[in-house]
ROTISE-830193 format. One record per atom (N, C-alpha, C, O): x, y, z; atom name; residue in one letter; residue number from 1. Coordinates in Angstrom, 1 decimal. Example, Ala and Ser with C-alpha at 12.3 -4.5 7.8 and 13.67 -1.06 7.14 Angstrom:
residues 2
+--------+--------+--------+------+-----+-----+
:     px :     py :     pz : atom : res :   n :
+--------+--------+--------+------+-----+-----+
:   13.2 :   -5.7 :    7.8 :    N :   A :   1 :
:   12.3 :   -4.5 :    7.8 :   CA :   A :   1 :
:   13.2 :   -3.3 :    7.8 :    C :   A :   1 :
:   14.2 :   -3.3 :    8.5 :    O :   A :   1 :
:   12.8 :   -2.2 :    7.1 :    N :   S :   2 :
:   13.7 :   -1.1 :    7.1 :   CA :   S :   2 :
:   12.9 :    0.0 :    7.9 :    C :   S :   2 :
:   13.4 :    1.1 :    8.0 :    O :   S :   2 :
+--------+--------+--------+------+-----+-----+
//
This chain:
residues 59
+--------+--------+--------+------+-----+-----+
:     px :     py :     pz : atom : res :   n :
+--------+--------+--------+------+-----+-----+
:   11.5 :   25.0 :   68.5 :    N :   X :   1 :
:   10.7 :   24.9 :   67.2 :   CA :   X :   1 :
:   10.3 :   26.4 :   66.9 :    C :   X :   1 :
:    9.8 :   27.0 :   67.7 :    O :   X :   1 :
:   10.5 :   26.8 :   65.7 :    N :   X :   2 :
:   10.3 :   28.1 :   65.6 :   CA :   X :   2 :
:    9.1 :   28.3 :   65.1 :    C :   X :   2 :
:    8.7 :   27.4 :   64.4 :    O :   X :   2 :
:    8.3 :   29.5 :   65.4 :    N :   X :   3 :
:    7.2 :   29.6 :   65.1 :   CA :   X :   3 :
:    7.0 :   29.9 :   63.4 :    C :   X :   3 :
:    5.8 :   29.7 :   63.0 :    O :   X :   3 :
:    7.7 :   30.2 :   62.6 :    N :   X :   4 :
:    7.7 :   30.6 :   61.4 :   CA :   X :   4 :
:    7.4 :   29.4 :   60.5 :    C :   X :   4 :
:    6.9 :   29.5 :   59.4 :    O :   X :   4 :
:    7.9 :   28.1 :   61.2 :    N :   X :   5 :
:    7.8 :   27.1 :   60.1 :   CA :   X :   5 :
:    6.8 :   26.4 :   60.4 :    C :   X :   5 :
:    6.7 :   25.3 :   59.8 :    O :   X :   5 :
:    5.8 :   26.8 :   61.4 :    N :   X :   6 :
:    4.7 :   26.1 :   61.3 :   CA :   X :   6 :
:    3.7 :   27.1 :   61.2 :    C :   X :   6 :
:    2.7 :   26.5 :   60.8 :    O :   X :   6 :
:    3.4 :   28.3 :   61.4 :    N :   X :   7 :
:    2.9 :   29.5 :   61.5 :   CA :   X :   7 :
:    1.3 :   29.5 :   62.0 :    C :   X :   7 :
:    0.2 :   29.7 :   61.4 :    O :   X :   7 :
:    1.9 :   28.9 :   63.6 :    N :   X :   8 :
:    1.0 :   29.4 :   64.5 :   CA :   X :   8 :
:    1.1 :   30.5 :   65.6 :    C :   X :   8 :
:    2.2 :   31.0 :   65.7 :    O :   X :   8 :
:    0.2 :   31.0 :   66.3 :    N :   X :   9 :
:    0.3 :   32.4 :   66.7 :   CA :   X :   9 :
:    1.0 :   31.8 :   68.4 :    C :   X :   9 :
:    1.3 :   30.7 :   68.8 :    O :   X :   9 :
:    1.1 :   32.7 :   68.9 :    N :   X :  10 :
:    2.4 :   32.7 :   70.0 :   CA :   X :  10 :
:    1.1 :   31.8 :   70.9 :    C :   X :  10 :
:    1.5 :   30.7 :   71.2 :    O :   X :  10 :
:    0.0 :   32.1 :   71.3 :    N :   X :  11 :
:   -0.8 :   30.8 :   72.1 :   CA :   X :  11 :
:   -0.7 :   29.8 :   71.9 :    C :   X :  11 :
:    0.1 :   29.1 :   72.5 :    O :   X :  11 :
:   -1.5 :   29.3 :   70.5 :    N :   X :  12 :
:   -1.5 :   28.0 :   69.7 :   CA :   X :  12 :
:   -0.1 :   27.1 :   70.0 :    C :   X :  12 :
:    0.1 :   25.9 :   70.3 :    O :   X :  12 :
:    0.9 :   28.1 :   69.9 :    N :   X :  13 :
:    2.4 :   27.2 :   69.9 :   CA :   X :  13 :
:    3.0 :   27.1 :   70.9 :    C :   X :  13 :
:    4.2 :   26.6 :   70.9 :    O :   X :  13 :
:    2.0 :   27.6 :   72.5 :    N :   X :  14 :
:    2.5 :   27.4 :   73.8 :   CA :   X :  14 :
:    1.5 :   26.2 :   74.3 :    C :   X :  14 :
:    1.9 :   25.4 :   75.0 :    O :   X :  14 :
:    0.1 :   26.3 :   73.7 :    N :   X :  15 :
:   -0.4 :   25.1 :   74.4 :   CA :   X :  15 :
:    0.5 :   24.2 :   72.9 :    C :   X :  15 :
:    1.5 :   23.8 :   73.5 :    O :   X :  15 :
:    0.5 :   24.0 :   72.0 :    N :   X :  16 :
:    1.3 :   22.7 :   71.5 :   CA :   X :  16 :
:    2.5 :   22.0 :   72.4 :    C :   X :  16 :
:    2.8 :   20.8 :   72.6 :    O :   X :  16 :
:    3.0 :   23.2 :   72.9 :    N :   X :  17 :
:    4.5 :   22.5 :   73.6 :   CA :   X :  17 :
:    4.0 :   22.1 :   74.7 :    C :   X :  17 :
:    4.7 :   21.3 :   75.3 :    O :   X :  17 :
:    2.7 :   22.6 :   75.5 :    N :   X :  18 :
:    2.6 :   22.2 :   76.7 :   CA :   X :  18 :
:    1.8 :   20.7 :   76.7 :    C :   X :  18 :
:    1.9 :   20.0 :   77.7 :    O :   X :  18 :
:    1.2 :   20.4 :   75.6 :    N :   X :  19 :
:    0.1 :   19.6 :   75.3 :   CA :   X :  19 :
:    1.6 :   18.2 :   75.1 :    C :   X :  19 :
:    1.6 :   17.0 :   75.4 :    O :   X :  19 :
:    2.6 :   19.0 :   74.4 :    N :   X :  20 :
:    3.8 :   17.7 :   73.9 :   CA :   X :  20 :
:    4.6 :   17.1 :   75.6 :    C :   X :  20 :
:    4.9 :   16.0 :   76.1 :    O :   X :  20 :
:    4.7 :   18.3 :   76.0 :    N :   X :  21 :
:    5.8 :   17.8 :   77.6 :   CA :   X :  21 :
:    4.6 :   16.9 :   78.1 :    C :   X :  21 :
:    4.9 :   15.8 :   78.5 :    O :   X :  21 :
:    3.6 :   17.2 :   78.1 :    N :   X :  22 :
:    2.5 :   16.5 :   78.9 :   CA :   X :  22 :
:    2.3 :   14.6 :   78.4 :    C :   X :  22 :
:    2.4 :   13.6 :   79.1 :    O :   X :  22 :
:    2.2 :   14.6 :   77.4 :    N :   X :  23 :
:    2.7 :   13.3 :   76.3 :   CA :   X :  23 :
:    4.3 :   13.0 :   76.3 :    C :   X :  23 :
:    4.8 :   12.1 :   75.7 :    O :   X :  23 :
:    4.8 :   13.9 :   76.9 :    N :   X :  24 :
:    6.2 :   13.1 :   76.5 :   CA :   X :  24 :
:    6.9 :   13.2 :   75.2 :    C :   X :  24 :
:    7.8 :   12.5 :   75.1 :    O :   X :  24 :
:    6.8 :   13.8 :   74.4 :    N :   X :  25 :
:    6.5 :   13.4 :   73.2 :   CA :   X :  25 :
:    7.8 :   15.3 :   72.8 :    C :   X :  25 :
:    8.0 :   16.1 :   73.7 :    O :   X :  25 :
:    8.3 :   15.5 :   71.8 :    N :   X :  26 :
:    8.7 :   16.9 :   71.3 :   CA :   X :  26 :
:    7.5 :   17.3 :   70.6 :    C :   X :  26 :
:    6.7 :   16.4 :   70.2 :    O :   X :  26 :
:    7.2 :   19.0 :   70.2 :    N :   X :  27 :
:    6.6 :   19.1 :   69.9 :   CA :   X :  27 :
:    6.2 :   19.1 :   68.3 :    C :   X :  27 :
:    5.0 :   19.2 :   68.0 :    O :   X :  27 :
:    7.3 :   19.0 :   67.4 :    N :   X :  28 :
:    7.1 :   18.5 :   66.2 :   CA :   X :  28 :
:    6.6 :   17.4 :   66.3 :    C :   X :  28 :
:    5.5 :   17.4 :   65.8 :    O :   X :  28 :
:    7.0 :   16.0 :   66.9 :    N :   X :  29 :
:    6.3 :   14.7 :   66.5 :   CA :   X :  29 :
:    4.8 :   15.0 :   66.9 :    C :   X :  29 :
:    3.8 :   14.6 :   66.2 :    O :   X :  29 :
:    4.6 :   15.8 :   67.8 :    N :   X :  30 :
:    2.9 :   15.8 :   68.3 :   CA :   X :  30 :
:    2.6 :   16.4 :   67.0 :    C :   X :  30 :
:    1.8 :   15.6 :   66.4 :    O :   X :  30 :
:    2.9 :   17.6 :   66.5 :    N :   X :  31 :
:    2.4 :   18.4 :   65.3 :   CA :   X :  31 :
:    1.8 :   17.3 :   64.3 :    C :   X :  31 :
:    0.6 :   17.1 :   64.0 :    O :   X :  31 :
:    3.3 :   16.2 :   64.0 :    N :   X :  32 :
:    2.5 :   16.0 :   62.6 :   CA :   X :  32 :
:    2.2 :   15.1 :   62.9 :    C :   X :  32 :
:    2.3 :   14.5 :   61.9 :    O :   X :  32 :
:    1.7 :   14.0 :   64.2 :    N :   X :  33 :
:    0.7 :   13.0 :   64.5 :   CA :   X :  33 :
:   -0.4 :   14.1 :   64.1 :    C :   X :  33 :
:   -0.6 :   13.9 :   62.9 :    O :   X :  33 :
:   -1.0 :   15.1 :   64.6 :    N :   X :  34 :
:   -2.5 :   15.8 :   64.7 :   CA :   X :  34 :
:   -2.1 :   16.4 :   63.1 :    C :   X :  34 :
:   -3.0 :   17.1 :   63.0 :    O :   X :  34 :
:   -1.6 :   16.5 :   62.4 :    N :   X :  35 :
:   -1.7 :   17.0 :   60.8 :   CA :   X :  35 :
:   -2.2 :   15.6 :   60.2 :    C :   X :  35 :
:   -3.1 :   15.4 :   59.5 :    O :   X :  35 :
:   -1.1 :   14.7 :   60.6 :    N :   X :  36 :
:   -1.9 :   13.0 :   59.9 :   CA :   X :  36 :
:   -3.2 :   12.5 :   60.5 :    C :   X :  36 :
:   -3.9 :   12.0 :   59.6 :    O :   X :  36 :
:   -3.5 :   12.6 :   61.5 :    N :   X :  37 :
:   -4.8 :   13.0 :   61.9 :   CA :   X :  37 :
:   -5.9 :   13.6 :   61.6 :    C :   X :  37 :
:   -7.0 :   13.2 :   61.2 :    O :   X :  37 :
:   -5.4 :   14.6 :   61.7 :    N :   X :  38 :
:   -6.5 :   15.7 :   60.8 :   CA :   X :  38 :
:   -6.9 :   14.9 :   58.9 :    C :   X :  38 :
:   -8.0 :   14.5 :   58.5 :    O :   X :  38 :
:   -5.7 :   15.0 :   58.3 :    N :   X :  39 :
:   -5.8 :   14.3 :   57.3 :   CA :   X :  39 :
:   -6.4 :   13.4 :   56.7 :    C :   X :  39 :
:   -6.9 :   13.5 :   55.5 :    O :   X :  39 :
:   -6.5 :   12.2 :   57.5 :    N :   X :  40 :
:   -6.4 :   10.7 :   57.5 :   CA :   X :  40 :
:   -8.0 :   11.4 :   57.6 :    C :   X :  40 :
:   -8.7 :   11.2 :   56.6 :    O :   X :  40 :
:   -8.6 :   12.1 :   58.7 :    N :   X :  41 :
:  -10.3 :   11.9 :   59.2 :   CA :   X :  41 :
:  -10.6 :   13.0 :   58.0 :    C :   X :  41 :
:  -11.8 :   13.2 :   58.2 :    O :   X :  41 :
:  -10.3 :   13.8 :   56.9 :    N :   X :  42 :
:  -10.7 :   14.6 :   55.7 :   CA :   X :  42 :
:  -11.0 :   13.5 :   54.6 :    C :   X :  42 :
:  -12.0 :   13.3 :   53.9 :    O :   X :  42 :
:  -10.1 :   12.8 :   54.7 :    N :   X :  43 :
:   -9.4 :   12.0 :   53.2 :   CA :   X :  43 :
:  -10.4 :   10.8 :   53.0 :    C :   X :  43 :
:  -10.7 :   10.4 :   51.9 :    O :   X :  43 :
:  -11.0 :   10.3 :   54.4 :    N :   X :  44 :
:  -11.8 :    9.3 :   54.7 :   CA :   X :  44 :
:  -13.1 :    9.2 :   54.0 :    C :   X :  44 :
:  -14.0 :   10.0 :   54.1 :    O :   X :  44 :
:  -13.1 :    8.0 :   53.1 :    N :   X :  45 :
:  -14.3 :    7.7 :   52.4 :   CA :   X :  45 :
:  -15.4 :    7.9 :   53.3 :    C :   X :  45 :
:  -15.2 :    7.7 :   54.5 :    O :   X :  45 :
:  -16.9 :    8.4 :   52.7 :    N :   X :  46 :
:  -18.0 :    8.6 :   53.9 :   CA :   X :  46 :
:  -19.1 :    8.1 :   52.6 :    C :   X :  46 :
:  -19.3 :    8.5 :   51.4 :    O :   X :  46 :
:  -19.6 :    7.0 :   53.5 :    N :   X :  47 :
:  -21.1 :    6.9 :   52.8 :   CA :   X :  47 :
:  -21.9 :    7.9 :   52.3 :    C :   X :  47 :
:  -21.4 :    8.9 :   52.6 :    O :   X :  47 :
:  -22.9 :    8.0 :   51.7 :    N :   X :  48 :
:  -23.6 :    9.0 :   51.1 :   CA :   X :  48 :
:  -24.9 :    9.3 :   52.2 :    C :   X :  48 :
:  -25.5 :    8.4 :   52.8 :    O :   X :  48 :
:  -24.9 :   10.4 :   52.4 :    N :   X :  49 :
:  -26.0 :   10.6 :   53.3 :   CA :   X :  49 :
:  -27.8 :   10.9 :   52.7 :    C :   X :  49 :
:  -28.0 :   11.7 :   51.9 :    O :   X :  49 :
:  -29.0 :   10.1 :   53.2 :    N :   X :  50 :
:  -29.9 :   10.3 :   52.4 :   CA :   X :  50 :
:  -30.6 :    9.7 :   51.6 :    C :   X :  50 :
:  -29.9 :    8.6 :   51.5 :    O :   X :  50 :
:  -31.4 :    9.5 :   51.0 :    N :   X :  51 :
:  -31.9 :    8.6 :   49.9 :   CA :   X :  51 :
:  -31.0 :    8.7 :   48.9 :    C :   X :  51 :
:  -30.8 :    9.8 :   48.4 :    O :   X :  51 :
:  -30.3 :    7.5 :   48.4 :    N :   X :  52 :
:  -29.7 :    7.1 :   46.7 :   CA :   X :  52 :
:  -31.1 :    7.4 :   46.0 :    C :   X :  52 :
:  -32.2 :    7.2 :   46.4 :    O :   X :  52 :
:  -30.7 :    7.8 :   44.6 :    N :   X :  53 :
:  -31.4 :    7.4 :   44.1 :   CA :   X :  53 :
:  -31.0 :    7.0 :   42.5 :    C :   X :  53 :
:  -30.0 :    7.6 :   42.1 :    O :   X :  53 :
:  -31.7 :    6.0 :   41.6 :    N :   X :  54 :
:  -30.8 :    5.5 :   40.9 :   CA :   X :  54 :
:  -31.0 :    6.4 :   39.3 :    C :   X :  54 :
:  -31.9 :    7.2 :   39.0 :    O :   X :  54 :
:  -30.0 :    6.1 :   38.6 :    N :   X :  55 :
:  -30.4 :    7.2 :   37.2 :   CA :   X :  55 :
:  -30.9 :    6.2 :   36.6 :    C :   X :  55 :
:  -30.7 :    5.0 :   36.7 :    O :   X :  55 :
:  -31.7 :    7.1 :   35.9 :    N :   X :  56 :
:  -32.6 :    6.4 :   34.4 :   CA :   X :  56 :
:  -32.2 :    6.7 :   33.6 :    C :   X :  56 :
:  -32.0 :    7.9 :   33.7 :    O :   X :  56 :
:  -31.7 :    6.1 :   32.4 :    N :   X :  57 :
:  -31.8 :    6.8 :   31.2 :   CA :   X :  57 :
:  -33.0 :    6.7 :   30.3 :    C :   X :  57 :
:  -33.7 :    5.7 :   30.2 :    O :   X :  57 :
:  -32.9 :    7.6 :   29.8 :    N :   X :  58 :
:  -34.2 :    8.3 :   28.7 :   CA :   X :  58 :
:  -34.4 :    7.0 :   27.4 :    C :   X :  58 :
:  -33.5 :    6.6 :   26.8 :    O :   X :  58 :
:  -35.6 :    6.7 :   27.3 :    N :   X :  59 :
:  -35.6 :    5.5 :   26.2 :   CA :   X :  59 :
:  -35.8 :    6.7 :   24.9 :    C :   X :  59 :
:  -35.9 :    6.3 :   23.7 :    O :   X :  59 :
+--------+--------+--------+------+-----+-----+
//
């Protein structure tokens, strides 16, 4: 996997491959499980934190 098309630094892309042999897994399928991952926990509706409070409008 070449480092250019994912552009991580020469560490980052040695624990990835070692983190993939360890899973079994190549190290692209691991990549974009943890990119859909990462994703999926951004994208994630989140309750409002705090007191609501409701609008009024002005009579």
């Amino acid at each position: 996997m070449p480092i250019e098309e994912i552009g991580l630094d020469q560490g980052l892309m040695e624990q990835l491959e070692r983190e993939a042999m360890r899973r079994g897994v190549s190290p692209e399928a691991l990549a974009s499980e943890l990119i859909r991952r990462e994703l999926a926990n951004r994208t994630k509706p989140r309750s409002p934190r705090g007191a609501v409070t409701p609008f009024h409008r002005r009579a």
